[in-house]
Biopython code that builds the backbone (N, CA, C, O; Angstrom):
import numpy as np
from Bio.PDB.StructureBuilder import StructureBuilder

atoms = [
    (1, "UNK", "N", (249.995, 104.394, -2.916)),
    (1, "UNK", "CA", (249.515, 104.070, -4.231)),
    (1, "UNK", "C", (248.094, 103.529, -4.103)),
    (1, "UNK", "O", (247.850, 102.689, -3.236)),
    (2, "UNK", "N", (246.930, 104.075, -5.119)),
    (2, "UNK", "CA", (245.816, 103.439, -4.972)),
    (2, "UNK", "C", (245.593, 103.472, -6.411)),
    (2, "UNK", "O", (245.790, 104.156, -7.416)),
    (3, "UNK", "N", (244.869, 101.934, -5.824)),
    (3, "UNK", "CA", (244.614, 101.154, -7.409)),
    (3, "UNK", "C", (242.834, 100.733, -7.592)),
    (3, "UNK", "O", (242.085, 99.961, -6.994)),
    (4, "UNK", "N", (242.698, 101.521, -8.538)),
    (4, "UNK", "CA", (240.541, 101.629, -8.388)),
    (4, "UNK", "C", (240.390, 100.197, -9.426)),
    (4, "UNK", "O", (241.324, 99.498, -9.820)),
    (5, "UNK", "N", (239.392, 100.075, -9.625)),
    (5, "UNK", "CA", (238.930, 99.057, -10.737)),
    (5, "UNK", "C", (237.623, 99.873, -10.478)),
    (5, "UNK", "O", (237.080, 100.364, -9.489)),
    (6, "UNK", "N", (237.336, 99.789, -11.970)),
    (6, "UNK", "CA", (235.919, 100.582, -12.642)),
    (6, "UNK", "C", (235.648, 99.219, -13.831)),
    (6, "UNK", "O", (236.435, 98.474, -14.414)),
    (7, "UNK", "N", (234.114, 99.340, -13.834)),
    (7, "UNK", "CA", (233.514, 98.559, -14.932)),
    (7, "UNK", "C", (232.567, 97.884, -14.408)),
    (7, "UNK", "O", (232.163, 98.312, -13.327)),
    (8, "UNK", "N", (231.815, 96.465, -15.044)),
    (8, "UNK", "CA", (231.250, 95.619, -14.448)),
    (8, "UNK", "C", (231.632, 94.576, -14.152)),
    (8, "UNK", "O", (232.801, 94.507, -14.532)),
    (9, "UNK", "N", (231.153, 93.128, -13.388)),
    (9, "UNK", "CA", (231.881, 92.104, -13.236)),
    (9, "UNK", "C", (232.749, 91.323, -14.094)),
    (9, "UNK", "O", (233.898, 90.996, -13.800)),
    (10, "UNK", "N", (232.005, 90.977, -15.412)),
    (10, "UNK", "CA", (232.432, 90.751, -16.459)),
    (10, "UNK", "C", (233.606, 91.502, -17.024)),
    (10, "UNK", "O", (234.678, 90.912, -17.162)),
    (11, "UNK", "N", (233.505, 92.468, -17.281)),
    (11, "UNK", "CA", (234.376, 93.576, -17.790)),
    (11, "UNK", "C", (235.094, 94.534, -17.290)),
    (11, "UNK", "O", (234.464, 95.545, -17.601)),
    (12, "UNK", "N", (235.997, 94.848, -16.722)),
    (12, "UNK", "CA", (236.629, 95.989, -15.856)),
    (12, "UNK", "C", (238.310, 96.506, -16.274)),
    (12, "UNK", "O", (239.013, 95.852, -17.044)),
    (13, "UNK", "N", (238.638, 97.442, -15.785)),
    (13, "UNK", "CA", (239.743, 97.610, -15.988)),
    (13, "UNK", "C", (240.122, 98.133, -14.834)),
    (13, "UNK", "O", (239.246, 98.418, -14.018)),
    (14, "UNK", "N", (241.691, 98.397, -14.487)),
    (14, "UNK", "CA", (242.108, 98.645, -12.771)),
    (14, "UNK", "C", (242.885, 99.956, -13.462)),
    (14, "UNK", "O", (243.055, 100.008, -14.680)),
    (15, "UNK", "N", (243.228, 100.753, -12.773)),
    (15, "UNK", "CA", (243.723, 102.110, -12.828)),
    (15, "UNK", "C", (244.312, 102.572, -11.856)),
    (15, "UNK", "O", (243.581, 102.699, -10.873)),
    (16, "UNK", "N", (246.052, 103.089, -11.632)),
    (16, "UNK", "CA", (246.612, 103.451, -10.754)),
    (16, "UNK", "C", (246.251, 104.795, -10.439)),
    (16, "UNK", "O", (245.881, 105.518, -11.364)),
    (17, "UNK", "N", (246.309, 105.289, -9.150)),
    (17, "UNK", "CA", (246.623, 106.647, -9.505)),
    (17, "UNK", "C", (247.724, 107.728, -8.983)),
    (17, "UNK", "O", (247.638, 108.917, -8.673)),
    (18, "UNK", "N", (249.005, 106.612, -9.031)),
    (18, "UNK", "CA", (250.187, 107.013, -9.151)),
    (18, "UNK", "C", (250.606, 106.942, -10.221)),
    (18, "UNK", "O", (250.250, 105.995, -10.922)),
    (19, "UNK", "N", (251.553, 107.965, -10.746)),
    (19, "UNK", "CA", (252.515, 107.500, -11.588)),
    (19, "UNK", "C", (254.156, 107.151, -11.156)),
    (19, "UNK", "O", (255.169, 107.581, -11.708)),
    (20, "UNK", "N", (254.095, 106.598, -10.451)),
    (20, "UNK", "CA", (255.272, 106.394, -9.676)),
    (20, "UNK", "C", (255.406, 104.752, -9.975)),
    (20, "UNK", "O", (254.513, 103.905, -9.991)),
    (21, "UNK", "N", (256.791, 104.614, -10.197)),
    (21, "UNK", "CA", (256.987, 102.788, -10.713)),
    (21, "UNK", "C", (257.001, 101.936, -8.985)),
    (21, "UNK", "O", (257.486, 102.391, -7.949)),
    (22, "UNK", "N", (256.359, 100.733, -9.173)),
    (22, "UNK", "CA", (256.413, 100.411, -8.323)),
    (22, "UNK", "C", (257.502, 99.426, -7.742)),
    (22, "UNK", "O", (257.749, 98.353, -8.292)),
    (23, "UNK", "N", (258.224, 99.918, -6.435)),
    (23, "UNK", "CA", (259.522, 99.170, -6.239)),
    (23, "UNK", "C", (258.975, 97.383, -5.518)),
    (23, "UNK", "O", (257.993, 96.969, -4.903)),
    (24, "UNK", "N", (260.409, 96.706, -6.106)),
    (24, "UNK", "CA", (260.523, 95.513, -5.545)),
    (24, "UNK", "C", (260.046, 95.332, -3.688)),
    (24, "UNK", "O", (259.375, 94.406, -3.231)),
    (25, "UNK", "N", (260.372, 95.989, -3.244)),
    (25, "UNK", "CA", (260.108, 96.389, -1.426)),
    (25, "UNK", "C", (258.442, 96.649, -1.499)),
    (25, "UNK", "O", (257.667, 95.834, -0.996)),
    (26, "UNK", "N", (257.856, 98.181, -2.351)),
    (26, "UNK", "CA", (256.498, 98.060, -2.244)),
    (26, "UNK", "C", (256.118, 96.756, -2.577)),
    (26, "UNK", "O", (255.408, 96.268, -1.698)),
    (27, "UNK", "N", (256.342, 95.967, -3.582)),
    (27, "UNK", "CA", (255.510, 94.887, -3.929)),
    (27, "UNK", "C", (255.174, 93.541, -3.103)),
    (27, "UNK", "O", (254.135, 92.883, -3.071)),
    (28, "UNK", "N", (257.018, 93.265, -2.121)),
    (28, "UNK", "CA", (257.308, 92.740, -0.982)),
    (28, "UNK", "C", (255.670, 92.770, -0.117)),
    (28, "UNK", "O", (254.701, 92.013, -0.065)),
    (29, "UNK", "N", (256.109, 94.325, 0.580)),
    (29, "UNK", "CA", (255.016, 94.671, 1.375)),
    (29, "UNK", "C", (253.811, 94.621, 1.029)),
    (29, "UNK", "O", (253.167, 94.479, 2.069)),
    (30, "UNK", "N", (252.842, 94.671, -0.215)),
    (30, "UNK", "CA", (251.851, 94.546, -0.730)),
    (30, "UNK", "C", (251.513, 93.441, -0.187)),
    (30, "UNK", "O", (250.524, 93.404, 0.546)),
    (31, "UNK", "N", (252.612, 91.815, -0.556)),
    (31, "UNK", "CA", (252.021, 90.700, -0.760)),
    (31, "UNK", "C", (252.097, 90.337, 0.470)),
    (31, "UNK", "O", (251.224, 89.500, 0.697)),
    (32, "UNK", "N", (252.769, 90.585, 1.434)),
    (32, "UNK", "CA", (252.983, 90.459, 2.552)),
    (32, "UNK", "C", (251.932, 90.721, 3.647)),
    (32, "UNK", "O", (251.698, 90.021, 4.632)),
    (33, "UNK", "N", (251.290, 91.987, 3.237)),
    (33, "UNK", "CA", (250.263, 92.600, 3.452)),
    (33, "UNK", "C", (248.864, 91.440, 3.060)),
    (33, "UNK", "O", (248.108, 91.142, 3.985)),
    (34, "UNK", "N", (248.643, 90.900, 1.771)),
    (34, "UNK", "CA", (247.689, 90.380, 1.411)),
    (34, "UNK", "C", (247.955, 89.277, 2.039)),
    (34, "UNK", "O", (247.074, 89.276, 2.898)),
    (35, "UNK", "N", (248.642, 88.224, 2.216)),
    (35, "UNK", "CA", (249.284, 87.248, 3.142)),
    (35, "UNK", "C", (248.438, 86.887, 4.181)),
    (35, "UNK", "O", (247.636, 85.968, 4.340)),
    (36, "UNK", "N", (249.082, 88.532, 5.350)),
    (36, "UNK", "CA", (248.177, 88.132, 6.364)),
    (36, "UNK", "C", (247.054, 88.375, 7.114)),
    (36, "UNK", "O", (246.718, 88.127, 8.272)),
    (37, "UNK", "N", (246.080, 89.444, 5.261)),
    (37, "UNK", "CA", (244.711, 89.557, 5.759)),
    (37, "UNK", "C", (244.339, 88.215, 4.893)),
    (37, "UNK", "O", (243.195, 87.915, 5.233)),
    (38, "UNK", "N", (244.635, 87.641, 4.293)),
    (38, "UNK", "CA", (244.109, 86.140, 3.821)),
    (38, "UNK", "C", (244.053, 85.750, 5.058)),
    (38, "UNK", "O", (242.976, 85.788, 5.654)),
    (39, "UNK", "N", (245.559, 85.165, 5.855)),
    (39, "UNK", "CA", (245.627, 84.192, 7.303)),
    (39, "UNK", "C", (244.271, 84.927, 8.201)),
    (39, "UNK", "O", (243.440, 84.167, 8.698)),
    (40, "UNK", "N", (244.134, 86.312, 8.348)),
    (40, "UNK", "CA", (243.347, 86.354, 9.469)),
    (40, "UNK", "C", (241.699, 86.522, 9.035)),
    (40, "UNK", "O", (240.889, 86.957, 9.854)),
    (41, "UNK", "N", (241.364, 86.186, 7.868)),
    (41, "UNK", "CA", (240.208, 85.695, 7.094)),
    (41, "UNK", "C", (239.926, 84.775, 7.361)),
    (41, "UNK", "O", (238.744, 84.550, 7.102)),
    (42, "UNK", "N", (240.579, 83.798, 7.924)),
    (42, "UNK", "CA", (240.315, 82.283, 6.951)),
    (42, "UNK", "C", (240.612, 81.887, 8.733)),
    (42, "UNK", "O", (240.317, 80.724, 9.008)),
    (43, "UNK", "N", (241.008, 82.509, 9.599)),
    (43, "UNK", "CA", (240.596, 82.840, 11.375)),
    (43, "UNK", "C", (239.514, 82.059, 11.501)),
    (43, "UNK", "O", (239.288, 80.895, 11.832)),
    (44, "UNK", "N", (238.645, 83.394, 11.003)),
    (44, "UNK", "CA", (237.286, 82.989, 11.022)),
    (44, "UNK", "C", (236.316, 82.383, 10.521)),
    (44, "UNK", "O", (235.135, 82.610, 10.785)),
    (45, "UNK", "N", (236.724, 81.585, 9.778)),
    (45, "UNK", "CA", (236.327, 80.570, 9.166)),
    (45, "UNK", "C", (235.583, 79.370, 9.979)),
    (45, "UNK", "O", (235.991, 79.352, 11.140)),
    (46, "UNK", "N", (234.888, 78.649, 9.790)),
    (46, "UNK", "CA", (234.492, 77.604, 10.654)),
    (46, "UNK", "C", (235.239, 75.935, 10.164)),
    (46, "UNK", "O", (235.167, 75.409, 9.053)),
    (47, "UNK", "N", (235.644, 75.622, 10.893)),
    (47, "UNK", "CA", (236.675, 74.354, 10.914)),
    (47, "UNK", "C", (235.860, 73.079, 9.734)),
    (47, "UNK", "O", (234.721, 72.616, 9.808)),
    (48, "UNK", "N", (236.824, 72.825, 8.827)),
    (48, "UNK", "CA", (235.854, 71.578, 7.970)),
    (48, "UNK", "C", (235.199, 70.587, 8.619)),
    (48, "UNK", "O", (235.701, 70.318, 9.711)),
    (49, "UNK", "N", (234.010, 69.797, 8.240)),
    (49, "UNK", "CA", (233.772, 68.892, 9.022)),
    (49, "UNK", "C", (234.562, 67.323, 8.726)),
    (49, "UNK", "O", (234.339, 67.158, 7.527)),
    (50, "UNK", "N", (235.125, 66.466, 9.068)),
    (50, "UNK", "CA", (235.649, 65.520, 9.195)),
    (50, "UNK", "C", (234.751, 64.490, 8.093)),
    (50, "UNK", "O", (233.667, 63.995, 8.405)),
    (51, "UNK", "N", (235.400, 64.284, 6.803)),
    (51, "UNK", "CA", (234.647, 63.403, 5.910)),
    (51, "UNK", "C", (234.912, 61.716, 6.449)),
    (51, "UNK", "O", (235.553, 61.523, 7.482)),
    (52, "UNK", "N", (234.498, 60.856, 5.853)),
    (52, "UNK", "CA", (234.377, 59.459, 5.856)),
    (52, "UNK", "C", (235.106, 59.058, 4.909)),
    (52, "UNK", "O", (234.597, 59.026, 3.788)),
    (53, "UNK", "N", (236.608, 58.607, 5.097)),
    (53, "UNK", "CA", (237.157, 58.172, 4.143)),
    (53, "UNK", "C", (236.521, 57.459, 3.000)),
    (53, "UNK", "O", (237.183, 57.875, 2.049)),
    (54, "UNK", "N", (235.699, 56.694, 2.556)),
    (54, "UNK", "CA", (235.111, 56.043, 1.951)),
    (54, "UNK", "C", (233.868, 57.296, 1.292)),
    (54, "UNK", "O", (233.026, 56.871, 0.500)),
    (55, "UNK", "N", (233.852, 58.601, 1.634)),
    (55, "UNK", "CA", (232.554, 59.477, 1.153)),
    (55, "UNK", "C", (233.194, 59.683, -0.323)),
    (55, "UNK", "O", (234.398, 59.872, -0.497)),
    (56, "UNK", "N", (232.381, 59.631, -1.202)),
    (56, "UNK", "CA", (232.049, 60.108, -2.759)),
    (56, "UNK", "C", (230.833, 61.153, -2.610)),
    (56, "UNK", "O", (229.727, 60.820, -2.185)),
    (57, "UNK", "N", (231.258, 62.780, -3.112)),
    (57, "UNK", "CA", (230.592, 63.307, -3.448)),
    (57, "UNK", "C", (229.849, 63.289, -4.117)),
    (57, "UNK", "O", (230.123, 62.353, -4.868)),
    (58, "UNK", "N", (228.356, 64.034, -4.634)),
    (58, "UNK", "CA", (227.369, 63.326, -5.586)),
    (58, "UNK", "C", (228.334, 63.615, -7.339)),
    (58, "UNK", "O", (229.394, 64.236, -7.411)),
    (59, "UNK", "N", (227.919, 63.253, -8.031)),
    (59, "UNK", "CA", (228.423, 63.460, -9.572)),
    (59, "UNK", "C", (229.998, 62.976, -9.688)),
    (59, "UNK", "O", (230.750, 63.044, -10.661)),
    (60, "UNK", "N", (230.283, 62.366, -8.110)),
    (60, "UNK", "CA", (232.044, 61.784, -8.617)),
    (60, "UNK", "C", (231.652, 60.369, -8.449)),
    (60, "UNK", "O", (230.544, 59.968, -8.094)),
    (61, "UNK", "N", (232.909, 59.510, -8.809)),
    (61, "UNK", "CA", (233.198, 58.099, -8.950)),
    (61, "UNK", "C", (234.222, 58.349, -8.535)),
    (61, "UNK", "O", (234.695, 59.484, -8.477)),
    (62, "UNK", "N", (234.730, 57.371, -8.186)),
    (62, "UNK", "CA", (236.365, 56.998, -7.521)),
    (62, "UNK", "C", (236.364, 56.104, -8.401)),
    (62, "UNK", "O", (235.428, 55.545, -8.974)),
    (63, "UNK", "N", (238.053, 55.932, -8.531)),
    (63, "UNK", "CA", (238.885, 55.359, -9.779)),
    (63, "UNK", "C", (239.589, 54.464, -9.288)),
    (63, "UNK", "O", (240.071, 54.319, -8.164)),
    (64, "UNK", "N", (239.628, 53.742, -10.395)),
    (64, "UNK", "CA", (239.812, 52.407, -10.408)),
    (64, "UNK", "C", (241.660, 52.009, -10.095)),
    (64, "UNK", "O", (242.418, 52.851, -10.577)),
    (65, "UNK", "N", (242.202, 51.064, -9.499)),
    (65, "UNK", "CA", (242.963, 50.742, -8.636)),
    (65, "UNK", "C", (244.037, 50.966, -9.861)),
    (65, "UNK", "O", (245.078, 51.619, -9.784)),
    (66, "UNK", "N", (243.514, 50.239, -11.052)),
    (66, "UNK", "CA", (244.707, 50.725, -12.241)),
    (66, "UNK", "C", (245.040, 52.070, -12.494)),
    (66, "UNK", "O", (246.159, 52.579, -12.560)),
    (67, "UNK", "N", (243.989, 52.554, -12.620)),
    (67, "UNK", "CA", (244.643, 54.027, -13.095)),
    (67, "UNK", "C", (245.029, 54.789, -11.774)),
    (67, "UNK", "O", (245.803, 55.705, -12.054)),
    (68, "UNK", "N", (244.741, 54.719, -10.372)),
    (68, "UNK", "CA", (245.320, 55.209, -9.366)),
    (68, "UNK", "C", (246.843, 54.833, -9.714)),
    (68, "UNK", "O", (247.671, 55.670, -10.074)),
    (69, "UNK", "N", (247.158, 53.145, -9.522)),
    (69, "UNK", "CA", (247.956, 52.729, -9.957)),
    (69, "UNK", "C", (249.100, 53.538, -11.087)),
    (69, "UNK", "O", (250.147, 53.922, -10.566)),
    (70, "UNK", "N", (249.004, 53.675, -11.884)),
    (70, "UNK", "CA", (249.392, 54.633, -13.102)),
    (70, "UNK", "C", (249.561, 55.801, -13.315)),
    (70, "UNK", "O", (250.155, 56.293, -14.274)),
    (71, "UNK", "N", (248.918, 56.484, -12.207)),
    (71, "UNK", "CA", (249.127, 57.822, -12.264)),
    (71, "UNK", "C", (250.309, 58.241, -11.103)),
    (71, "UNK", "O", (251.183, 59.108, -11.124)),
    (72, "UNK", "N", (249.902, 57.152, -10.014)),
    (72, "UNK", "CA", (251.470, 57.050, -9.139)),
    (72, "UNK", "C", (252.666, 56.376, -9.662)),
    (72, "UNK", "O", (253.631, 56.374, -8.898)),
    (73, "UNK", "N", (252.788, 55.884, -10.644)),
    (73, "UNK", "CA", (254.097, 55.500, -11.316)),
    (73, "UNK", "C", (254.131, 56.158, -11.960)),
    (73, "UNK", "O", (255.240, 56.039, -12.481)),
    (74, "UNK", "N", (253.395, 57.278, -12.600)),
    (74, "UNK", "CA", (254.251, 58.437, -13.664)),
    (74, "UNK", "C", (254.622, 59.605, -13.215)),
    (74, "UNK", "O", (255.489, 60.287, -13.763)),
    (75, "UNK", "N", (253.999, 59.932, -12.183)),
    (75, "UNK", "CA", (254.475, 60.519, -10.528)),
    (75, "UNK", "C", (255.589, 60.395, -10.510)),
    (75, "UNK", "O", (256.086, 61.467, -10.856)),
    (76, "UNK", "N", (256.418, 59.589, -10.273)),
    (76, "UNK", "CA", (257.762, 59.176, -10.098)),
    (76, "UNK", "C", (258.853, 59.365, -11.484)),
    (76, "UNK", "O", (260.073, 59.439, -11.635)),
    (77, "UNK", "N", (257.822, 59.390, -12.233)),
    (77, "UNK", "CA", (259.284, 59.690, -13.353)),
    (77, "UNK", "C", (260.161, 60.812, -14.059)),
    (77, "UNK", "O", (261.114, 60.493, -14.770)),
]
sb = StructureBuilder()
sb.init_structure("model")
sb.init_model(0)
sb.init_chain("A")
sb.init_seg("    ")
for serial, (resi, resn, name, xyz) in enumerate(atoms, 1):
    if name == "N":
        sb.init_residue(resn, " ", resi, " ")
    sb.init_atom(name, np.array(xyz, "f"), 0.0, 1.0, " ", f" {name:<3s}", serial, name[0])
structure = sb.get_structure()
């Protein structure tokens, strides 16, 4: 089964060009398939670098002990 996409980034549509329904097993294998060219993508990746617990990215704030507070007790309910 091959599946095209035509259009532009914004706008596209995908198009089979089977007409054949696709079984539970193909779909299995599809994702299975996408799975582990994700895992062997991400191989090669270069390892994160080790932040500073205490680092704030630019444009964030860290939150305040109450509402940490509060959001882990509604967590629980």
């Amino acid at each position: 089964m091959n599946v095209n996409r035509t259009g532009t980034k914004k706008g596209g549509t995908f198009k089979c060009n089977s007409t054949a329904e696709v079984t539970p097993n193909q779909m299995r294998s599809s994702a299975c398939k996408m799975v582990r060219t994700l895992v062997q993508l991400m191989r090669t990746l270069d390892r994160m670098p080790e932040e500073p617990v205490d680092y704030e990215p630019p444009f964030f704030r860290s939150c305040t002990e109450e509402v940490k507070e509060k959001h882990t007790a509604e967590a629980w309910i």
